[in-house]
C-alpha positions in Angstrom: 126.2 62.4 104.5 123.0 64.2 103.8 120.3 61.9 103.1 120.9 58.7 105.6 117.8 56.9 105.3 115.8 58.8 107.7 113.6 61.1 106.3 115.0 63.7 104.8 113.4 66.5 103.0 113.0 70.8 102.2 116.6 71.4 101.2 118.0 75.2 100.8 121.3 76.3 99.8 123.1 79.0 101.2 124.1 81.6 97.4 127.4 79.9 97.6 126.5 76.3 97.9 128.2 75.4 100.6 125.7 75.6 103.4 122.7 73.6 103.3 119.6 74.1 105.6 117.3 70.6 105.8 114.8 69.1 107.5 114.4 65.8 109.6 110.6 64.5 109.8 109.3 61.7 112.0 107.6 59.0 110.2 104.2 59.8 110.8 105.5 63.6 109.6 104.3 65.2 113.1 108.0 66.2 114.9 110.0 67.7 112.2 113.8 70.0 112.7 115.8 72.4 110.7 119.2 70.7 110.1 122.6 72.4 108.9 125.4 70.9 107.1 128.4 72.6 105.7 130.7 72.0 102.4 134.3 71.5 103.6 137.2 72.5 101.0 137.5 68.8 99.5 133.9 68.9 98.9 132.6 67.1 101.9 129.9 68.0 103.7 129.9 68.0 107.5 128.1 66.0 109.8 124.7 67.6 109.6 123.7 69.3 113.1 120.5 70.8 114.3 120.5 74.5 113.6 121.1 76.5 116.6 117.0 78.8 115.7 115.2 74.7 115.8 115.1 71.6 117.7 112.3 72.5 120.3 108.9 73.3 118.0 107.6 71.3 114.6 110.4 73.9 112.2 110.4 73.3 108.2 110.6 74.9 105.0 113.9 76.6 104.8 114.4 78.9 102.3 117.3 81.4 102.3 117.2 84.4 100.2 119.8 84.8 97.1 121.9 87.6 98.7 122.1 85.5 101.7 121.1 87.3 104.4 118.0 86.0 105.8 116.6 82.7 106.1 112.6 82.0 106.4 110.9 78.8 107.8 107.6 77.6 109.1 107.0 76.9 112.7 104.4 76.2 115.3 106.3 77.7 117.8 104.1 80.0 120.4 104.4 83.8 120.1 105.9 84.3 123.7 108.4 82.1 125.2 106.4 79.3 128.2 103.5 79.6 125.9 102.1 76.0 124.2 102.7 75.2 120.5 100.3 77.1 118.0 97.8 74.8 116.8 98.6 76.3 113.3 102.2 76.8 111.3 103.3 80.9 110.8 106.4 82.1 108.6 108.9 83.3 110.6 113.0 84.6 109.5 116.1 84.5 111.2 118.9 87.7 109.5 121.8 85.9 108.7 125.2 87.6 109.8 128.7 87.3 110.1 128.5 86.4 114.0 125.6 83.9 113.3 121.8 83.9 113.1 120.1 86.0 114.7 116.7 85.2 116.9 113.9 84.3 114.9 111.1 86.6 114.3 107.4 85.9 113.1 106.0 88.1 110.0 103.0 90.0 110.9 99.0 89.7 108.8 99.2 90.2 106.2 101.5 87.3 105.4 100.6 85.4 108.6 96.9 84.5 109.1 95.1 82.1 112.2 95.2 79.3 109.4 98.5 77.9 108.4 100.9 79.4 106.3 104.0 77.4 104.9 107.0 76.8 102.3 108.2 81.1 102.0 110.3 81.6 98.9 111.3 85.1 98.1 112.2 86.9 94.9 115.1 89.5 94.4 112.0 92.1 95.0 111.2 91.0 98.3 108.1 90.3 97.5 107.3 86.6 99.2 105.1 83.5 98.1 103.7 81.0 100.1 101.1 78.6 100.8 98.0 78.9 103.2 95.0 77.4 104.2 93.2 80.8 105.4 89.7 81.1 104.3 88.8 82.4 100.7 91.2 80.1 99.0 90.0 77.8 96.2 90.9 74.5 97.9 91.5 73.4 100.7 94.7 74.6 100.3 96.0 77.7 97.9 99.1 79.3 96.9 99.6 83.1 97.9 101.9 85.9 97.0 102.1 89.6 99.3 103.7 92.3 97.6 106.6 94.0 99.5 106.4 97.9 99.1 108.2 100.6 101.1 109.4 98.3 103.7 106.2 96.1 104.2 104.2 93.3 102.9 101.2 94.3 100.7 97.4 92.5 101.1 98.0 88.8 100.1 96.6 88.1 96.8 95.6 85.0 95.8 97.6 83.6 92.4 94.0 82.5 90.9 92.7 79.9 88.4 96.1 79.2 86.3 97.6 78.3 89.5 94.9 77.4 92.2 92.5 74.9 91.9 89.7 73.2 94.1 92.6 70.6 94.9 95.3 71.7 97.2 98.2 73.7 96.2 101.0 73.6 98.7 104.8 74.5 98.0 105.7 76.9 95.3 109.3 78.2 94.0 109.2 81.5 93.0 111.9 83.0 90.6 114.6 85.5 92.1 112.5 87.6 88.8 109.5 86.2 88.8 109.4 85.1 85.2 108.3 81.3 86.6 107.0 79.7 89.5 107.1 75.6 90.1 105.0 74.2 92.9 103.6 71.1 94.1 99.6 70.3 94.1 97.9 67.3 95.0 95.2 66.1 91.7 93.4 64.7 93.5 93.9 65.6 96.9 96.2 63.1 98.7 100.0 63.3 99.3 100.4 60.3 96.5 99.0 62.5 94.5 101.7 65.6 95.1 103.9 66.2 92.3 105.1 69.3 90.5 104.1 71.8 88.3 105.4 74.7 86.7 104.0 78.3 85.2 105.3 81.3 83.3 104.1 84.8 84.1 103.9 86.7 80.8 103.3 90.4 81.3 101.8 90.2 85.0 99.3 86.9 83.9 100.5 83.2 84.9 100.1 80.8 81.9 98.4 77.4 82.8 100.3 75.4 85.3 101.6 72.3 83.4 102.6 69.3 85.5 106.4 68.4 85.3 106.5 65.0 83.3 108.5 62.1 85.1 111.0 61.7 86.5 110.5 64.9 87.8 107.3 64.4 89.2 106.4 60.5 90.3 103.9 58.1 91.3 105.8 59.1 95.1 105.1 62.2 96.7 106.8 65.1 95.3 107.7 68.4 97.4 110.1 70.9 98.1 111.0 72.3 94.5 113.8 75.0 94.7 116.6 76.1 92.2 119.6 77.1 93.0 121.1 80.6 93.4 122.6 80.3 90.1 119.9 78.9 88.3 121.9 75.8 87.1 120.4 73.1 89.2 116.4 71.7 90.5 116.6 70.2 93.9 113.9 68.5 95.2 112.7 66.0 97.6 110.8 62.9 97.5 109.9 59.5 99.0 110.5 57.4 95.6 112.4 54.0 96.1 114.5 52.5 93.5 113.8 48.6 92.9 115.9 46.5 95.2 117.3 43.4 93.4 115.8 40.0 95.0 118.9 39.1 97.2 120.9 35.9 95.9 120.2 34.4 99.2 118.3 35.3 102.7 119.7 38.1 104.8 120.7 38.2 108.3 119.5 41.3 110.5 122.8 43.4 109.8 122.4 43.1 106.2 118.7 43.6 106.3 118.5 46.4 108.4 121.5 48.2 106.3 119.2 47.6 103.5 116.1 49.6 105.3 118.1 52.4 106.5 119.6 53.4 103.8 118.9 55.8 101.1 116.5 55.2 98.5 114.6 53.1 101.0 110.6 54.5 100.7 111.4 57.7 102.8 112.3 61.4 101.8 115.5 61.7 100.5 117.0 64.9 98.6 117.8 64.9 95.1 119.2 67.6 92.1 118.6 67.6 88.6 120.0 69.7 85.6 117.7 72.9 85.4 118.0 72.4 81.5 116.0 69.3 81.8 113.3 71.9 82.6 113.8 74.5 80.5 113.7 72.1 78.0 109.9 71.6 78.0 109.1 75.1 77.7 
């Protein structure tokens, strides 16, 4: 139900686990919607549907805090209604409440720059990590973290050496307690390159970043790493195919196409993995 064949990627759970924010790219990864699916009582989930906040502007990155009640994305939608697309992407949040979402708002500097900002998560403190392109960063491309204080975000501060390099450093994960962070980087630079990583912040200071062995990471790209609410589970998403058998004999268009829109087929689809597998290589 959730991943089709098309391409499919940036899962979040809802605390419960049975709501599940998504995201539907084009091919070429330059149209991209926030999609919604919901767990029924047998365990099904519905027929995914375009979240009533998206469907108009490039929206991605989900990521709904654990107590549920707000919901953060990127977007390059314009500031003022009428007004074209931003050449850039900005963090914005929806509040999530019993009658529904509410409108979405952008964050203010400093979490928002004039250079993209991308892939919010958000630990138990509020404080709120992200990735950016704004100028002093490393790479091309660096991972950031602002502080929230007294009801507002602190200066963003830049997670350094153990974490940024002069590659690009995109998505990270940040623990609801900050005890870990697990992000994707590109070594080199080039989405083939993207797979995971993962480091532990012992009194305030983030270990080395480690790259997560396969088959967490891949020779695919990697993205999207979240865990969910209760810590039991890795979801991910990624474009790696498994080997199609050689047919027994020549297929006709029905079969053929069946075989190239389904899952597993080269494109993103969404997958889980036992958090232990993880916690294992510590």
């Amino acid at each position: 139900m959730i991943s089709k064949g098309d391409y499919e990627s940036h899962p979040a759970f809802s605390p419960g686990g049975d709501t599940l924010y998504f995201i539907k790219y084009s091919y070429d990864l330059k149209l991209s919607a926030i999609y919604v699916s919901y767990k029924h009582n047998g365990g099904q989930w519905s027929e995914p549907q375009v979240a009533a906040f998206s469907g108009k502007y490039m929206d991605a990155d989900p990521f709904v805090t654990r107590d549920g009640k707000a919901l953060f994305f990127m977007s390059n939608r314009p500031l003022k209604d009428g007004d074209a697309p931003q050449d850039y992407t900005d963090i914005w949040k929806v509040n999530i409440t019993k009658n529904g979402l509410s409108e979405p708002v952008r964050l203010d500097a400093p979490v928002n720059s004039d250079k993209d900002e991308y892939y919010p998560t958000v630990a138990d403190n509020g404080d709120i990590y992200f990735g950016s392109t704004r100028d002093g960063g490393k790479g091309g491309s660096d991972i950031y973290r602002c502080q929230f204080k007294d009801g507002k975000y602190m200066p963003a501060e830049n997670l350094g050496d153990a974490i940024n390099s002069e590659f690009n450093e995109y998505e990270a994960y940040i623990a609801p307690d900050q005890s870990y962070i697990i992000f994707n980087a590109s070594k080199p630079n080039g989405l083939k390159n993207l797979d995971f990583y993962i480091s532990y912040n012992q009194n305030g200071t983030w270990t080395k970043a480690k790259k997560l062995p396969a088959p967490i990471s891949s020779d695919s790209i990697d993205w999207a790493p979240k865990v969910t609410p209760d810590g039991k589970y890795f979801y991910f998403s990624s474009t790696r195919s498994k080997d199609e058998p050689i047919p027994a004999k020549a297929e006709n268009a029905e079969q053929f196409n069946r075989r190239l829109q389904s899952a597993n087929n080269g494109l993103s689809d969404i997958y889980i993995l036992d958090f232990k597998a993880i916690k294992d290589l510590k």
